[in-house]
Structures are given as C-alpha cells and as structure tokens.
N, C-alpha and C positions, 0 to 999 in steps of 0.2 A: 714262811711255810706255804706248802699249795694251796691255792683255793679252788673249787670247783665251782659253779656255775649249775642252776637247776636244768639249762640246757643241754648239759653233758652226762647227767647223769640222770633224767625224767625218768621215768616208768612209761611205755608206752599207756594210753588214754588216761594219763595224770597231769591233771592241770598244776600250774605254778602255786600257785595257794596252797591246792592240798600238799603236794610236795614241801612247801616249807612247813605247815601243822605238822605232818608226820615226821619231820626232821627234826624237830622243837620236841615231838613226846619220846626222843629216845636220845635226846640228851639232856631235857631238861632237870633231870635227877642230879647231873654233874653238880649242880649250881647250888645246891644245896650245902656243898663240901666246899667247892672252890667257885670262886666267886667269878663270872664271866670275864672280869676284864683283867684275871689274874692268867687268865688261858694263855695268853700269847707269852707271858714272863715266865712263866715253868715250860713251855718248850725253848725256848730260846736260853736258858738256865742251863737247862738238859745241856744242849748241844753246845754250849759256849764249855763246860765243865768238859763236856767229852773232847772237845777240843785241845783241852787243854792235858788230859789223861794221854789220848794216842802221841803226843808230843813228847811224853815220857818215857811212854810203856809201849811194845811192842807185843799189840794181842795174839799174832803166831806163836811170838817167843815163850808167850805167857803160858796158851794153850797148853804146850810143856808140862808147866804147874799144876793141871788141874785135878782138883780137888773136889769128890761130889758130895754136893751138901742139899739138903730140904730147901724146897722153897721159902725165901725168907718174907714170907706174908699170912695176913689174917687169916685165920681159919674160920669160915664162912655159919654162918647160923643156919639152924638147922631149918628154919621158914626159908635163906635163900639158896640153902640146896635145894631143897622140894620145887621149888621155881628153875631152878640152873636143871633138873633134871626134866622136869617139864618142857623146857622150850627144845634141849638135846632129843625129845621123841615128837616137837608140834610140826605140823606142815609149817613149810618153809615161809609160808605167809604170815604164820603168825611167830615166828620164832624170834627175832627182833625183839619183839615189843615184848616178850618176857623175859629174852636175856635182857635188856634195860630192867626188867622192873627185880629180876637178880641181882643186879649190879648195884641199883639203888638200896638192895636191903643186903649191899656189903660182901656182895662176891665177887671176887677180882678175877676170879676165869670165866664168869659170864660175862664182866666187860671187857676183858681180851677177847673173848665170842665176837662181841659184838661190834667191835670195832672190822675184826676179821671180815664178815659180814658187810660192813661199808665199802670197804677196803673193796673185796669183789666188783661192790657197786660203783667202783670209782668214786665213792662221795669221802673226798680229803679232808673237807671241809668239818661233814660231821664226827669226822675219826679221831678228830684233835683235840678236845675236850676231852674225852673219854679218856684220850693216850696223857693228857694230863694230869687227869682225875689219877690214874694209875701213878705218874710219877708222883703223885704231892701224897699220896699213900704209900709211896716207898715201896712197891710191889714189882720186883724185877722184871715185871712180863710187860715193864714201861718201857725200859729199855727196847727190848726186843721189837715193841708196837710202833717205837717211834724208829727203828733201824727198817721194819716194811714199809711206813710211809715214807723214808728216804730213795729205798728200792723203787716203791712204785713210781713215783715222781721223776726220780731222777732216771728213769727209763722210760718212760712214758710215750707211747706211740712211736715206738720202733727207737729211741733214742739210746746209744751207748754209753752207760755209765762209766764216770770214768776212773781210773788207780785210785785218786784222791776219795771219790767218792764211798768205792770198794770198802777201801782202806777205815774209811769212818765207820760205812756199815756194818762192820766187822767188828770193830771196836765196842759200839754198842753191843753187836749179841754176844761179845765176847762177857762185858761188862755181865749181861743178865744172865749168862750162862754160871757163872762164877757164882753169884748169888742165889743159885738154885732151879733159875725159870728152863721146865721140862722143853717147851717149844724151842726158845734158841738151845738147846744142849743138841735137839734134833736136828736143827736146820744146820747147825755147823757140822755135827756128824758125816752130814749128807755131804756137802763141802767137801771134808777133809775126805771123807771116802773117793770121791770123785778126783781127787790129788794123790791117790795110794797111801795117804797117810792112814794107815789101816789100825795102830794101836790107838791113838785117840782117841779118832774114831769110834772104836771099841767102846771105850773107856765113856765115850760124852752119851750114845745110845745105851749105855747099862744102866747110868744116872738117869735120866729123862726116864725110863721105862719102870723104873724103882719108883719112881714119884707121879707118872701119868700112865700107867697100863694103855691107855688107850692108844698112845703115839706107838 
C-alpha cells in the first residue's frame, strides 16, 4: 500500500514532530479495535479477496442486478451522532480531530469523513488504518475507502490508471455499492451517467439519496 512521507504532506510552518503527534491522535482510536500490526493483513485480505471476486464476477454485468438495500452497518450512538454533527458544522481546523473522536465512539460515517479528509491531504499513510478499521467492521464504505485510495495512488501526479486498475476500482465500489454504501452508489451513478447508461444510473442515485439526503 502507499506510503506518504511527512515531507509530502507537511502543513506549511509544521515541524516534523508535531506532524507525527497530530497523525497519532487521529488514528490512535483505530487500535483500540484492531491492533496496529493487524493493519497491513486486513488491506491486503481486502484486495487479495477482491481479487479473487472480479475473476469471477463481472461488476458492469452485475450493475444490471442492482438492488437497493440500507447500509449494512452499525447505527451509531446517540453521544457519536452529537460529535459526527459537531465536526459537519466546526471550522475546518478542528473538524478532524472530532470526526476521529466520532469514529472512536463507533460512527462509521465519521471515519469515512475522516479518512476523506486525509485523503485531500494526501496523507495514504494515515487513511489506512482507518480504511481498515472500517473493513474489520464490516461496514461497506470500506470497500469504497479503499477503492479512492487505489484511485488516488495509482494516479498520482499526473499518472494514468491503467484498465486493470479501473477494473479493480470498480469492483470494489461495485462490491459496497451492493451492500448499501450511499457514496459508491453516487460515485458510480456519476460513471455510468458519464457513459449514457442513464437507467442505472437512475436507479444507483434513488438509493444513495434514500439512505444519505445529503449526497
């Protein structure tokens, strides 16, 4: 998986130290659930499994099939709504550090948040605990998290993604799309619209908007 370097992703006037404290208090919640050196075996789990899935299945084909169903994940307590809604109206500085401290009291769309949030930042590094934390919770919007950090990477600085790649990325949000997660139902929508496949489409933007009003 990517790694990042504090040199690629600094904050302008943030020295190296703070940079790594502040990258430790908004993943260090993950570790409470999944144990640090379990991180790299649940993404590499993910992707060997998905691997193994697009070899069978053909997620165009599949698209076809779909079926809209609820998010197949925890419904979050009512202490880490009140936080997940909190960081959705804080200035951007502090928004972060409460979507982590949502996620740590078990909200699975404030650590899709927050990973998003990395993700911006270019920091791959810190995204992937997180995007594990989600898989080892069985929370479809793992899939999807670990389908952008493939995007982002494997594009990275002007670089062409290639079929094969596509091909995987697709597979995954097809994967979470299936199981309910509101964001890939959007993000292929968008896809397929862009390809005139206009009923799908239809169909994947009714669901996402049925279960996330926001999208």
């Amino acid at each position: 998986m990517a790694e990042s370097s504090p040199e690629d992703v600094l904050p302008e006037h943030e020295d190296v130290a703070t940079f790594y404290e502040r990258r430790a208090a908004l993943t260090q919640w993950v570790y409470d659930t999944v144990p640090e050196r379990e991180v790299h075996a649940i993404l590499k789990h993910a992707l060997t499994e998905q691997d193994r899935l697009n070899q069978t299945a053909d997620p165009a084909k599949d698209l076809a099939q779909f079926a809209c169903v609820a998010p197949n994940a925890p419904t979050p307590s009512a202490q880490a709504q009140v936080t997940f809604e909190r960081a959705a109206s804080s200035p951007d500085s502090e928004a972060s550090a409460l979507y982590a401290r949502a996620a740590a009291e078990g909200h699975w769309r404030a650590a899709a948040r927050l990973i998003s949030r990395m993700m911006d930042d270019e920091d791959w590094e810190a995204a992937q605990p997180v995007i594990a934390w989600l898989l080892h919770q069985k929370v479809p919007s793992g899939w999807n998290k670990l389908a952008d950090l493939l995007q982002a990477t494997s594009s990275y600085d002007g670089a062409s993604t290639s079929d094969l790649a596509n091909d995987f990325i697709l597979g995954l949000r097809w994967r979470a799309a299936q199981a309910g997660d509101p964001v890939a139902q959007i993000t292929l929508a968008r896809l397929f619209e862009k390809e005139g496949e206009a009923k799908i489409a239809a169909a994947l933007t009714t669901c996402a908007k049925q279960h996330n009003e926001g999208l």
